[in-house]
KETINU-702925 format. One record per residue (C-alpha): residue in one letter; x, y, z. Coordinates in pm, whole numbers, padded with zeros to 5 digits, always signed. Layout:
<gutors>
AXYZ...
</gutors>
This chain:
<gutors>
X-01304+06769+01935X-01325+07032+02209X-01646+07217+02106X-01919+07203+02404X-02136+06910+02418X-01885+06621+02369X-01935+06382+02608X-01861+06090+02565X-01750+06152+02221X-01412+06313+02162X-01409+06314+01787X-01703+06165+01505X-01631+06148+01152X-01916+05949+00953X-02019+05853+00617X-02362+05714+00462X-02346+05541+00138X-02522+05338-00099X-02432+04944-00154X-02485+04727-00414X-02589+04339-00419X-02219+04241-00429X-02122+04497-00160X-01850+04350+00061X-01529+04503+00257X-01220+04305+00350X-01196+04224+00736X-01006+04516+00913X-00985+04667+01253X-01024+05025+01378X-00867+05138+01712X-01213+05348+01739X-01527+05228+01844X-01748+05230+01558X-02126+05231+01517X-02247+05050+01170X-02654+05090+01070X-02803+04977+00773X-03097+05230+00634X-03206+04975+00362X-03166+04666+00253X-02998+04371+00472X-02601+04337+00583X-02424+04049+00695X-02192+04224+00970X-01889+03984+01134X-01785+04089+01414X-01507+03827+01545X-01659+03499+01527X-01961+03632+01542X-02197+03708+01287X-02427+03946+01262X-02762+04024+01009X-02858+04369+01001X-03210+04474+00817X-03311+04839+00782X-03341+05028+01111X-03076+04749+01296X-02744+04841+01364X-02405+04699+01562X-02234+04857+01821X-01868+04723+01770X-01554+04800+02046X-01214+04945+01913X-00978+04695+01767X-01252+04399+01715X-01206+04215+01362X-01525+04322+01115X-01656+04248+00761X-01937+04344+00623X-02153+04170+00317X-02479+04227+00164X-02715+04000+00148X-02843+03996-00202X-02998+04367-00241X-02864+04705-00279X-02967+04885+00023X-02752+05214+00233X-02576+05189+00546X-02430+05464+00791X-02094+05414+00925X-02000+05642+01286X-01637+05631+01378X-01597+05792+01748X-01367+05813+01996X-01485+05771+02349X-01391+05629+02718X-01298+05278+02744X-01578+05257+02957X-01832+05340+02655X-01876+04996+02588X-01848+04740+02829X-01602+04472+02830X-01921+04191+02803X-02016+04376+02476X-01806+04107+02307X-01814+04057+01935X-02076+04355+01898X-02419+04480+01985X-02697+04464+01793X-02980+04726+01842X-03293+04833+01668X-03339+05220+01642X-03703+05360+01685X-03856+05673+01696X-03627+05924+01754X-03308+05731+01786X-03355+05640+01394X-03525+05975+01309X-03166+06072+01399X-02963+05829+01202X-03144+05943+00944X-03015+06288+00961X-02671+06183+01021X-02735+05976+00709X-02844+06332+00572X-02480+06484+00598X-02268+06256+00422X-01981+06244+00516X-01835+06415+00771X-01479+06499+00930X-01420+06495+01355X-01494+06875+01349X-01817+06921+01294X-02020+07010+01573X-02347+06925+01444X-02281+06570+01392X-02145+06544+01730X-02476+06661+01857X-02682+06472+01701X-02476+06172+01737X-02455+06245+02071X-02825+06268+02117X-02843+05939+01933X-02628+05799+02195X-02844+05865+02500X-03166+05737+02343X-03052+05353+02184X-02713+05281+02412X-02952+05171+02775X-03143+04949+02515X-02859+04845+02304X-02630+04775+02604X-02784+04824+02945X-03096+04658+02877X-03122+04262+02971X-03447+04004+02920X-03683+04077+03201X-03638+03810+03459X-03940+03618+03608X-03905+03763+03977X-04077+04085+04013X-03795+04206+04234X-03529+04151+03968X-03680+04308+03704X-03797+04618+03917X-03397+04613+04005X-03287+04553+03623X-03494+04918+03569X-03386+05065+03830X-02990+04995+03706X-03113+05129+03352X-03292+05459+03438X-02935+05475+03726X-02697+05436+03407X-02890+05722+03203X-02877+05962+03476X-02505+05873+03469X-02474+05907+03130X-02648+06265+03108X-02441+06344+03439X-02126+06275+03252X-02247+06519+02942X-02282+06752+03210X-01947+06718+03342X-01808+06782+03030X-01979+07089+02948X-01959+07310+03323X-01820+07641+03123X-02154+07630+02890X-02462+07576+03107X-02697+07434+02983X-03091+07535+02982X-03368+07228+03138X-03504+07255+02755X-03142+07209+02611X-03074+06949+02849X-03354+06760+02818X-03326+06757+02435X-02939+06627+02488X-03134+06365+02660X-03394+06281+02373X-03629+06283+02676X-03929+06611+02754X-03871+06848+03014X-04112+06677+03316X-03950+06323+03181X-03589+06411+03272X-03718+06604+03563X-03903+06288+03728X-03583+06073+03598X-03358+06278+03845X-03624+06325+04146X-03617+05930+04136X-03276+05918+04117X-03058+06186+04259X-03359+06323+04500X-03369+06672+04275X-03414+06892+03979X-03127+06824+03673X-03091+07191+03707X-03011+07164+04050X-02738+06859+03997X-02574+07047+03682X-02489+07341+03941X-02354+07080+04198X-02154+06911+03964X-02035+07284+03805X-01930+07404+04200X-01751+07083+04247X-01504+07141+03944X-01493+07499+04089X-01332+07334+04389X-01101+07122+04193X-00993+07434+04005X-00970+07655+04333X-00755+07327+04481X-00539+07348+04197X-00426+07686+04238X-00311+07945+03975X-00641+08080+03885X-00838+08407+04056X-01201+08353+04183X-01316+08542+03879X-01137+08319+03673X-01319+07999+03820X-01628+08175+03835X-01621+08206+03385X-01444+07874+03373X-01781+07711+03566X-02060+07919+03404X-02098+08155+03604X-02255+08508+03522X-02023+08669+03820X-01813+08628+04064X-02039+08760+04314X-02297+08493+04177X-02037+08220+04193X-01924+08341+04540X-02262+08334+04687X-02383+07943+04540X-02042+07801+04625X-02053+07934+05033X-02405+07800+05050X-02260+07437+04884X-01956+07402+05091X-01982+07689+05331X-01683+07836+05304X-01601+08156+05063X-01397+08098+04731X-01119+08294+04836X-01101+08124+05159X-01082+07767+05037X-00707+07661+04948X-00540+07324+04893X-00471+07255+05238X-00853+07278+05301X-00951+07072+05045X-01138+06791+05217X-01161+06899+05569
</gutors>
């Protein structure tokens, strides 16, 4: 889907449904990655060679193209099924034959909601967003997050990587939305985080405001777009978010003092 706030998810299409005691699905594969949470009741989940058991509020984050067959386990219960496509870099290589995670607070408030919908088709936004949102609270803990080691040092460096690959994460949202700028408050709900939390996330990490970063990372696809040629400063200008091209003129000279108009593809990088 193109609609603003897509990153990393290019297309969702989900389904919730209701399982019996004999509830069981042939093995198949799915060239998308695929996120598979039982609401109630308890799931046997194979992922490969691997198998998993999912109780309410547990779910399996499972790679494109992985083997997978799901079971009951005695009970009737309801599971949620997301289908997305995102980056191969969504989940790592080391994920291997799925990830199992436990959703809390408002990670499962918003399965829940998804669950809510029914079933859904790849263009509707709302499910994106709340997936989305979804996405950012359980993947550090599902996939980031290791067992504390013993040395102080490590685990102050395992925490450091994790808040790092958040910042990342909301970065790349960002990067994906420069035409539609987006408000601290929207942000920060994006996030699933309050408005002083992502603020102190980003003065740890990036040494600023996640205000201040969006605009840097919105002028620096204005220079890729000036670079490429074809389009006037105005253009740019509503094509980064912008209100005007005098606005747009005035925060790019301060970032890489040099005017709009005056920065061509042969000065790219001097």
């Amino acid at each position: 889907m193109t609609a603003p706030l897509t990153y990393p998810l290019q297309s969702v299409r989900l389904h919730a449904r209701g399982f019996s005691a004999d509830y069981s699905f042939p093995p198949h594969r799915l060239p998308l990655h695929q996120f598979y949470y039982v609401l109630a009741g308890e799931v046997s989940q194979r992922v490969e060679n691997h198998t998993h058991r999912l109780r309410a509020n547990e779910g399996v984050w499972i790679a494109p193209g992985l083997e997978r067959e799901p079971r009951a386990l005695g009970a009737p219960g309801t599971y949620l099924v997301v289908e997305f496509t995102a980056p191969d870099s969504f989940l790592p290589q080391d994920t291997g034959p799925g990830k199992k995670c436990t959703l809390r607070g408002t990670a499962a408030r918003d399965a829940r909601a998804l669950a809510d919908l029914g079933t859904v088709s790849d263009d509707d936004h709302r499910a994106a967003v709340l997936f989305h949102h979804l996405c950012l609270l359980a993947l550090p803990e599902a996939l980031l997050a290791s067992p504390r080691p013993a040395g102080n040092d490590r685990a102050t460096s395992n925490r450091d990587q994790t808040l790092t690959a958040r910042v990342e994460r909301i970065e790349r949202m960002m990067t994906e939305n420069t035409a539609h700028p987006l408000s601290l408050e929207e942000i920060a709900g994006l996030a699933g985080m309050s408005r002083s939390a992502l603020a102190r996330l980003f003065l740890a990490c990036r040494g600023c405001a996640p205000c201040a970063r969006f605009r840097e990372i919105r002028l620096e696809r204005a220079k890729e777009l000036l670079a490429t040629g074809g389009r006037s400063v105005t253009q740019v200008a509503m094509e980064t978010g912008f209100a005007s091209s005098q606005h747009f003129a005035g925060a790019f000279r301060r970032r890489f003092g040099r005017t709009p108009s005056s920065f061509t593809t042969t000065t790219v990088g001097k």
